[in-house]
C-alpha positions as CSV (number, residue, x, y, z in Angstrom):
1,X,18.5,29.8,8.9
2,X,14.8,31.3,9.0
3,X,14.6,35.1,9.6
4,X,12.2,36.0,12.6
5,X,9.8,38.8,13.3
6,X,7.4,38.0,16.5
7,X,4.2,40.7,16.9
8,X,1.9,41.0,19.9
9,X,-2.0,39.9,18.8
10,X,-5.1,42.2,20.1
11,X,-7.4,39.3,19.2
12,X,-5.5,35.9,18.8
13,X,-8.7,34.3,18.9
14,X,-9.9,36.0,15.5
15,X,-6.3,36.4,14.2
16,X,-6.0,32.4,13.8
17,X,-8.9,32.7,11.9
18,X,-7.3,35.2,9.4
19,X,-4.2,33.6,9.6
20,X,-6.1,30.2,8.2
21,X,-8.5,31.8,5.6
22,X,-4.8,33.7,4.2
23,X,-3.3,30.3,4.1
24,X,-5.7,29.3,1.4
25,X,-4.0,30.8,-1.4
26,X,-0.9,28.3,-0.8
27,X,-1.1,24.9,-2.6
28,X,0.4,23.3,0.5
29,X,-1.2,24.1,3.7
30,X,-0.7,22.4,7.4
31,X,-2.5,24.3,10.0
32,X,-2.8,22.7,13.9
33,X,-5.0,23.8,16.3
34,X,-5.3,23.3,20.2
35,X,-8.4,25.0,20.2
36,X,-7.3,26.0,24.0
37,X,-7.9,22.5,25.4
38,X,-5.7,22.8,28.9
39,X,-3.3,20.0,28.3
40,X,-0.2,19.0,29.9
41,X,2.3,18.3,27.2
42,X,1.9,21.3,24.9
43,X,4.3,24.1,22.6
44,X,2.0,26.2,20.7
45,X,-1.7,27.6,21.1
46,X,-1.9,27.0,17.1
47,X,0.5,26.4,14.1
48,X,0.7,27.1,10.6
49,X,3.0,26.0,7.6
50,X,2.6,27.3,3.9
51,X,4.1,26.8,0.4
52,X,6.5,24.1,-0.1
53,X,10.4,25.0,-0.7
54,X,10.8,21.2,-0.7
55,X,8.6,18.1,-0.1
56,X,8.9,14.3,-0.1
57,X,5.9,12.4,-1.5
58,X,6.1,8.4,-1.5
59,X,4.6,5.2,-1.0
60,X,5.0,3.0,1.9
61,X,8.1,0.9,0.7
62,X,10.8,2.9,2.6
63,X,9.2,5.4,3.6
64,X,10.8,5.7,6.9
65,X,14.1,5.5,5.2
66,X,12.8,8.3,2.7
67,X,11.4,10.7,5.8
68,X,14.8,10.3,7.7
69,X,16.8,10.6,4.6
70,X,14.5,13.8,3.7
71,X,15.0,15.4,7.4
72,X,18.6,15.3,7.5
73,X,18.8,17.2,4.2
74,X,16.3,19.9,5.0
75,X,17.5,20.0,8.9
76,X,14.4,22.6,9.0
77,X,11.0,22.8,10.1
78,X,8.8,19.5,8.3
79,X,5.2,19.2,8.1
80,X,2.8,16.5,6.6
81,X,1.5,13.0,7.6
82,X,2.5,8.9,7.6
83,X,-0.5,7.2,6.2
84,X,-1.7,4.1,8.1
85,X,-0.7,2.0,5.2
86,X,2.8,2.8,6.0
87,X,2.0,-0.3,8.6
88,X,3.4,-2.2,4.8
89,X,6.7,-0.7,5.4
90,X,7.1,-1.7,9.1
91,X,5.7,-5.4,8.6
92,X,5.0,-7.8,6.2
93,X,1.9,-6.7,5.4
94,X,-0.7,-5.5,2.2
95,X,-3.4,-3.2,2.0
96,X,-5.7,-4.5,-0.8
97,X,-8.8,-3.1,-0.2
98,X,-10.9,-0.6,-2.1
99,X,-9.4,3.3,-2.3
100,X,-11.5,6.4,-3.5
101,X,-9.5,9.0,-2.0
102,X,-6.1,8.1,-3.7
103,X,-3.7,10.2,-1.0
104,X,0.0,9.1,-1.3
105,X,1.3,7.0,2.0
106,X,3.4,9.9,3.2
107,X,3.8,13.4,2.3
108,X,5.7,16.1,4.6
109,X,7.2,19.7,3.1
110,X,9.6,22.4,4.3
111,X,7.3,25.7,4.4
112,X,8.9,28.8,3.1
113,X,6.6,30.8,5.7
114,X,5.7,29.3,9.2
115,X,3.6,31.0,12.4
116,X,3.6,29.9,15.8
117,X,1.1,30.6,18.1
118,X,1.3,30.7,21.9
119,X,-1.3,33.2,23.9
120,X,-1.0,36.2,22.5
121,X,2.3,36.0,20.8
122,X,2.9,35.3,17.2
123,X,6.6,34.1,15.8
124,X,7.0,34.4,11.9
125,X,9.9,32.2,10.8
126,X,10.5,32.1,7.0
127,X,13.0,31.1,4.5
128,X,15.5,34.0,3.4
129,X,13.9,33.8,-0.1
130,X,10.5,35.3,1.1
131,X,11.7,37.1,4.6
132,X,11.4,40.3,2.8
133,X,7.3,39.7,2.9
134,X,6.9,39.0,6.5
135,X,5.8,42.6,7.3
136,X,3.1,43.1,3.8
137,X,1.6,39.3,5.2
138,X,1.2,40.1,8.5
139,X,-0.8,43.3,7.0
140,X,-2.3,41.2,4.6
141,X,-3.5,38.5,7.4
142,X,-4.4,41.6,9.8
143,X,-7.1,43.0,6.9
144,X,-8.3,39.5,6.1
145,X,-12.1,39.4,6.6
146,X,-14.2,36.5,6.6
147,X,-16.9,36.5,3.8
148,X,-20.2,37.7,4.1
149,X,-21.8,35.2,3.6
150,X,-19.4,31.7,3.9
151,X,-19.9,29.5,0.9
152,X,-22.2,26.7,2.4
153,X,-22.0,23.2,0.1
154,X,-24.6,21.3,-0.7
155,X,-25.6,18.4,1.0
156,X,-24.5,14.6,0.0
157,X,-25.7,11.5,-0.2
158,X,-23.7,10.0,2.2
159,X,-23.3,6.2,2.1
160,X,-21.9,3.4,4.7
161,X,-19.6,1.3,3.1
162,X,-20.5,-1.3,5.3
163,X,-24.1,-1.5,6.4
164,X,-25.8,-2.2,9.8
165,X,-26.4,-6.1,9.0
166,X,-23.0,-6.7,7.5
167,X,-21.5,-4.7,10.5
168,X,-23.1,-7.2,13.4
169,X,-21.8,-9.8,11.1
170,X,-18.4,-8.7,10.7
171,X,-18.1,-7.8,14.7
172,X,-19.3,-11.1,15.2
173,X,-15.8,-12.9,13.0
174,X,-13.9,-10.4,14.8
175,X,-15.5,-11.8,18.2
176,X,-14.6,-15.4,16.7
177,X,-11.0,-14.7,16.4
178,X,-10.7,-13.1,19.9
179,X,-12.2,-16.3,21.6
180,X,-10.2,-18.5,19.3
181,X,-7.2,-16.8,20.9
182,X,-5.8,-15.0,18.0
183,X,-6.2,-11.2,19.0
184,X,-7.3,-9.8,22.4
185,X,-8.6,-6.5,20.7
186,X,-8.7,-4.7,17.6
187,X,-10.3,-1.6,16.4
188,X,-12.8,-2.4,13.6
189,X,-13.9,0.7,11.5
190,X,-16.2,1.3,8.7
191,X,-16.5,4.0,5.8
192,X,-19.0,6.8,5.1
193,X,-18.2,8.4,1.9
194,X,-20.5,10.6,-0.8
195,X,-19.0,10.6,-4.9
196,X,-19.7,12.9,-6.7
197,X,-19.5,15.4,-4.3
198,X,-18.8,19.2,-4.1
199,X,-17.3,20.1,-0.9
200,X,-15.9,23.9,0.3
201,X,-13.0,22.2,2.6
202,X,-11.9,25.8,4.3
203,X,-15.8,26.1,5.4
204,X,-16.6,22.4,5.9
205,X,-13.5,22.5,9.0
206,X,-14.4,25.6,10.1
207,X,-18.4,24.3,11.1
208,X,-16.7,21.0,12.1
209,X,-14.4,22.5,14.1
210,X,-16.8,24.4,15.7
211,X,-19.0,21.8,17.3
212,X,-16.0,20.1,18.2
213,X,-13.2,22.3,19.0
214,X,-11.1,19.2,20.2
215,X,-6.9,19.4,21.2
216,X,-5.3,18.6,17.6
217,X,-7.5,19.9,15.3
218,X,-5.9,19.6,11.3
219,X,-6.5,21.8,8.3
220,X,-4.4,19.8,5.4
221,X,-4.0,21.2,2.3
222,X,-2.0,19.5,-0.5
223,X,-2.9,20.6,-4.3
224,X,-6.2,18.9,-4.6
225,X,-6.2,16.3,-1.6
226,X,-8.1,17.9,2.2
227,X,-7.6,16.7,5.7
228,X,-10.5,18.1,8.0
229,X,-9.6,16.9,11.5
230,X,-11.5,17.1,14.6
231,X,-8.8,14.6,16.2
232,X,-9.0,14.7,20.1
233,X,-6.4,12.4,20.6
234,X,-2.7,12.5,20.1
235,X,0.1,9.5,18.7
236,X,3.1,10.5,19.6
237,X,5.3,13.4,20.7
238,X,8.7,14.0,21.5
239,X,10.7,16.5,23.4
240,X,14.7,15.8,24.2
241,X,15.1,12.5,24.9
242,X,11.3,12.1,26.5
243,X,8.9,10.6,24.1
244,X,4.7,10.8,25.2
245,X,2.0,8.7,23.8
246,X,-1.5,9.4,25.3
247,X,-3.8,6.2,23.6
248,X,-7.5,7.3,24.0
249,X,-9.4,4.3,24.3
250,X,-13.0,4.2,26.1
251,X,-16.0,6.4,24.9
252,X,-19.2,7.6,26.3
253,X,-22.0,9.8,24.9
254,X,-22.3,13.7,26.5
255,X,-25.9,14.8,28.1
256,X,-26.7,18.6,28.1
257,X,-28.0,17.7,31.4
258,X,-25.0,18.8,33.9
259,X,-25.7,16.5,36.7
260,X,-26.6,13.6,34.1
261,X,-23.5,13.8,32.2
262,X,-21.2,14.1,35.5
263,X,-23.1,10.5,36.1
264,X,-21.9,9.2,32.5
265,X,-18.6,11.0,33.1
266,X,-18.2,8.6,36.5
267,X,-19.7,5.7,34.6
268,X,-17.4,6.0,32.0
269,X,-14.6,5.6,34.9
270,X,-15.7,2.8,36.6
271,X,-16.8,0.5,33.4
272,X,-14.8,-2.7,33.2
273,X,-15.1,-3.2,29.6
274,X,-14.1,0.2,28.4
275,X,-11.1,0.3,30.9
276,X,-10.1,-2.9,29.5
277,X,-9.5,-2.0,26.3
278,X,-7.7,1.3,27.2
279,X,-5.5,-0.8,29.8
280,X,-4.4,-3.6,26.6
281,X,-3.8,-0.7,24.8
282,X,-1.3,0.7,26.8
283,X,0.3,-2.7,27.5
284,X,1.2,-2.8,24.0
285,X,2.4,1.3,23.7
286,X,4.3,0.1,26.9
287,X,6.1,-2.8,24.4
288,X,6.4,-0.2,21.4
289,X,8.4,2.3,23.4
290,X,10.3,-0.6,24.9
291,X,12.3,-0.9,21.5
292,X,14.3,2.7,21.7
293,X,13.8,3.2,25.6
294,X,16.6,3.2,27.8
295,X,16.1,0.3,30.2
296,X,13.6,0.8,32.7
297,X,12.4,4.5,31.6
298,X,8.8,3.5,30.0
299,X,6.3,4.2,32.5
300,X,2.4,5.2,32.9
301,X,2.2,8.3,34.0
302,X,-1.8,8.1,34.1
303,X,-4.0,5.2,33.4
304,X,-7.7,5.6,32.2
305,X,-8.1,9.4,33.1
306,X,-11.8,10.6,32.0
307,X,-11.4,13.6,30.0
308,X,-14.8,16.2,28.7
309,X,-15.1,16.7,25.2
310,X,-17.6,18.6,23.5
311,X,-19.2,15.7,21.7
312,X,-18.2,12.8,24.4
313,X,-16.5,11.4,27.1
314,X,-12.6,9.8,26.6
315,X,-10.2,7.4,28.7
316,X,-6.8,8.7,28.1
317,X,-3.7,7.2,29.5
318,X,-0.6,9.0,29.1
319,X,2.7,6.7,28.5
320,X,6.2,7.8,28.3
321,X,10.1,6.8,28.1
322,X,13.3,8.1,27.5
323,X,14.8,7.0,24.6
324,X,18.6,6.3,23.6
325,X,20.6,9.3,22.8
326,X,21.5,8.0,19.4
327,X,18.1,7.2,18.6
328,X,17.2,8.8,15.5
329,X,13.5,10.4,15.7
330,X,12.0,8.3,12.5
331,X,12.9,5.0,14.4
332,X,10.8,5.9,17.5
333,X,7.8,6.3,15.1
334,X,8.9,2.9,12.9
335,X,8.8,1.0,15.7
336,X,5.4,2.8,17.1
337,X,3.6,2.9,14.0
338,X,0.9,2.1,13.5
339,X,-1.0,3.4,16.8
340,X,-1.9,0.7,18.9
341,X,-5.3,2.7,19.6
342,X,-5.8,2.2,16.1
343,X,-4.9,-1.6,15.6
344,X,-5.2,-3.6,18.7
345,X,-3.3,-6.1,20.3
346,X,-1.3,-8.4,18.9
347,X,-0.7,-5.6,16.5
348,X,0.0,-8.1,13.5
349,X,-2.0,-9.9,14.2
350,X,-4.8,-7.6,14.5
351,X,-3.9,-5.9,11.6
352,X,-3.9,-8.6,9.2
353,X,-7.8,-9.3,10.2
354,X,-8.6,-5.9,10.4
355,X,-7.3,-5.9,6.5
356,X,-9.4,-9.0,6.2
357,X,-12.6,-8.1,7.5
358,X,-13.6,-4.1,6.6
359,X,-14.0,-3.0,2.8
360,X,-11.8,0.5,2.7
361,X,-8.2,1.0,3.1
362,X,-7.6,3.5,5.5
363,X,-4.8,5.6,4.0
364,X,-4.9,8.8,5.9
365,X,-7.3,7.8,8.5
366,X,-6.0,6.2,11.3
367,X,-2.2,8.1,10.4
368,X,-0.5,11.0,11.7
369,X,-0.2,14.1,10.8
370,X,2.4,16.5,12.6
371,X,5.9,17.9,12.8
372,X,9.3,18.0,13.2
373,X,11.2,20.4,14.4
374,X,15.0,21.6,13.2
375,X,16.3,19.3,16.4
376,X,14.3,16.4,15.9
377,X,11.7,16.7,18.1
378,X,8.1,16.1,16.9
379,X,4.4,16.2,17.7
380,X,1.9,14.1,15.9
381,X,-1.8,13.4,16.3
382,X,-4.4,10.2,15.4
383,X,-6.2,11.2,11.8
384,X,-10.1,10.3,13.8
385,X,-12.9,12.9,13.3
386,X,-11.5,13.6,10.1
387,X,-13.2,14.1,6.7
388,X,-10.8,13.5,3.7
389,X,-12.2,14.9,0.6
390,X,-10.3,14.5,-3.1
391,X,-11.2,17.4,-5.6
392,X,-10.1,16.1,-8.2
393,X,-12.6,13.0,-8.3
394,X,-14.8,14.9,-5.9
395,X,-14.8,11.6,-3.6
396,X,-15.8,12.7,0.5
397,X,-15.5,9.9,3.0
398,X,-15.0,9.7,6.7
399,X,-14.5,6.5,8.9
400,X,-15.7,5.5,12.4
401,X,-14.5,2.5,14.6
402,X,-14.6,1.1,17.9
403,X,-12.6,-1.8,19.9
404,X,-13.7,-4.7,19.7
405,X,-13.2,-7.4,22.9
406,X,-13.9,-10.1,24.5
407,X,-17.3,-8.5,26.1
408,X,-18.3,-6.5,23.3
409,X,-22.1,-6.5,21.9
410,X,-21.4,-6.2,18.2
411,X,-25.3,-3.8,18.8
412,X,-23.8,-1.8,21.4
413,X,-20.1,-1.1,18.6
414,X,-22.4,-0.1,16.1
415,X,-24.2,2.6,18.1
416,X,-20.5,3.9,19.2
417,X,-19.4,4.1,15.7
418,X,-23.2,6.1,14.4
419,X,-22.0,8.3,18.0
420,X,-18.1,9.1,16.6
421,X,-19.7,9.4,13.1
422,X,-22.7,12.4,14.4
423,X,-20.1,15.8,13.8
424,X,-18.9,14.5,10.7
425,X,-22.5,13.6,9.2
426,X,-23.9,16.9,10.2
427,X,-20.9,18.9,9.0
428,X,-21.7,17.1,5.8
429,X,-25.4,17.7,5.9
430,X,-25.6,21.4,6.9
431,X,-27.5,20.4,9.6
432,X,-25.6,22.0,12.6
């Protein structure tokens, strides 16, 4: 049982970000951020979890097993993440390619401290080891002050893992398996990564947040290993017995020009091809939630909605069901998982040739990270617009994708992937 203290914030705006910079003194660190973004299906304004009383840390095999077996212990607050690798435990399937970031499959921890956010109200919930501190760290957060001057990192040599020629060449075997009738779609992605690199993570999210400020923002902490999300787009959530998945699928470039970018906005609606791929997408969340839905609940609540971000332009569908009462949560997201935004459709069978063709195993990007709470509901978000940085080997990388379909230019995927890959490489560069 967590003891409570809730305070009324002057300036929640500037309080997250003392709350955030505190947090850095914890080896384990989960901190999720709506940035405001008016959304339907929401709990908190902003969220953060510190300093592990527990954790589970494993690789894919059983990993399911080992997160429900882990939440029914703890039967507390969990934070952390399911890699996209964990697609190994769900199918018969491998991940060989290269890996410079090393971050284990799945990771979640119980915090001994945890804030929640909504307006202007704060909720402190810790464990009944450290409730005596709850009053000296609100102080403490209250009289945190930004530094002077923010360290600022150098800038990297940033590579693609894939270059422009092998790309074209690579969208063009994807095309060939699509007309050959093995896939419909599948999301092909590429790397970006820098060695050698020394990276300030707390100031890196902070600028990349900034130019983003998207609906599930991340700030991951774990010993050595950083998630910097600028996700827009959420996996999966559930409340009760109602799970939502809202697939983003469809992307179009922003114009600082207001009656310009209303035009792309519209464009964005009416274009057959980037429709498309959001509509296949949520044919197949439509068949994932079919597995723990009670007959006849899954339905699309809204198909292709065009939604303003501060970089782009998204199609979002929202897709929900109600699932059995004695559903356990961890076999809503087995049966889910991978996201079919981030796969394609057939899922196997696009996953196996999205294995085949690109050079990077995806780990983190392309997972979840999120939360469950003490009853079993949960929240998670898609790990895109994220830079995962290692420490310890000092290895930064960042990956970019697009759908790939029957009337897709492999010219025209490229130039979406350098357009989802321009916060990340300026973050990186300093050049904001």
């Amino acid at each position: 049982m967590r003891s409570t203290q809730k305070y009324t914030l002057e300036d929640p705006v500037f309080f997250k970000q003392q709350m955030l910079g505190w947090a850095q003194q914890y080896r384990e660190v989960v901190w999720l951020d709506s940035n405001g973004y008016n959304q339907q299906y929401t709990s908190y304004d902003a969220v953060l979890a510190v300093d592990a009383f527990t954790s589970v840390i494993t690789d894919y095999y059983k990993a399911f097993e080992d997160l429900a077996a882990y939440r029914r212990v703890t039967a507390d607050w969990i934070f952390g993440y399911l890699s996209y690798d964990l697609k190994n435990d769900t199918e018969n399937l491998t991940s060989g390619n290269f890996d410079g970031l090393g971050f284990a499959d799945l990771f979640f921890f119980q915090p001994k401290k945890l804030f929640l956010l909504k307006g202007d109200e704060l909720e402190m919930l810790y464990l009944p080891l450290c409730d005596d501190e709850i009053g000296d760290d609100f102080l403490a957060i209250s009289q945190w002050k930004p530094q002077q001057a923010p360290p600022i990192s150098k800038p990297l040599s940033i590579k693609q893992r894939i270059s422009k020629e092998e790309y074209l060449k690579k969208a063009d075997k994807m095309l060939s398996h699509i007309y050959r009738g093995d896939i419909y779609e599948a999301n092909f992605c590429m790397e970006f990564y820098a060695e050698d690199a020394e990276l300030h993570p707390l100031d890196t999210y902070m600028r990349l947040n900034t130019i983003s400020e998207p609906p599930f923002a991340v700030f991951l902490k774990n010993y050595k290993h950083y998630l910097l999300s600028a996700s827009p787009e959420r996996y999966l959530r559930k409340e009760g017995n109602k799970i939502i998945s809202q697939p983003i699928k469809g992307t179009a470039r922003r114009s600082e020009n207001p009656s310009e970018d209303a035009q792309i906005k519209r464009a964005l609606e009416a274009d057959d091809k980037e429709r498309s791929e959001n509509i296949m997408i949520v044919d197949l969340v439509r068949n994932d939630l079919s597995h723990t839905a009670e007959k006849q609940s899954v339905k699309v609540e809204e198909l292709c909605g065009a939604y303003t971000f501060k970089q782009v332009h998204h199609l979002i569908s929202t897709v929900s069901s109600v699932v059995h009462e004695d559903c356990v949560a961890e076999e809503v997201l087995r049966t889910t998982f991978p996201m079919g935004s981030m796969t394609g459709a057939p899922k196997i069978s696009a996953m196996e040739i999205i294995e085949n063709l690109e050079e990077t195993k995806r780990g983190l990007y392309s997972g979840a990270v999120g939360y469950f709470t003490p009853n079993g509901d949960f929240d998670f978000n898609v790990v895109i617009r994220s830079i995962l940085y290692n420490e310890l080997n000092r290895y930064v990388s960042f990956s970019v994708g697009s759908a790939i379909t029957v009337e897709a230019t492999p010219e025209k995927e490229y130039e979406e992937c350098l357009l989802k890959a321009g916060a990340m490489y300026r973050v990186l560069n300093n050049n904001l």
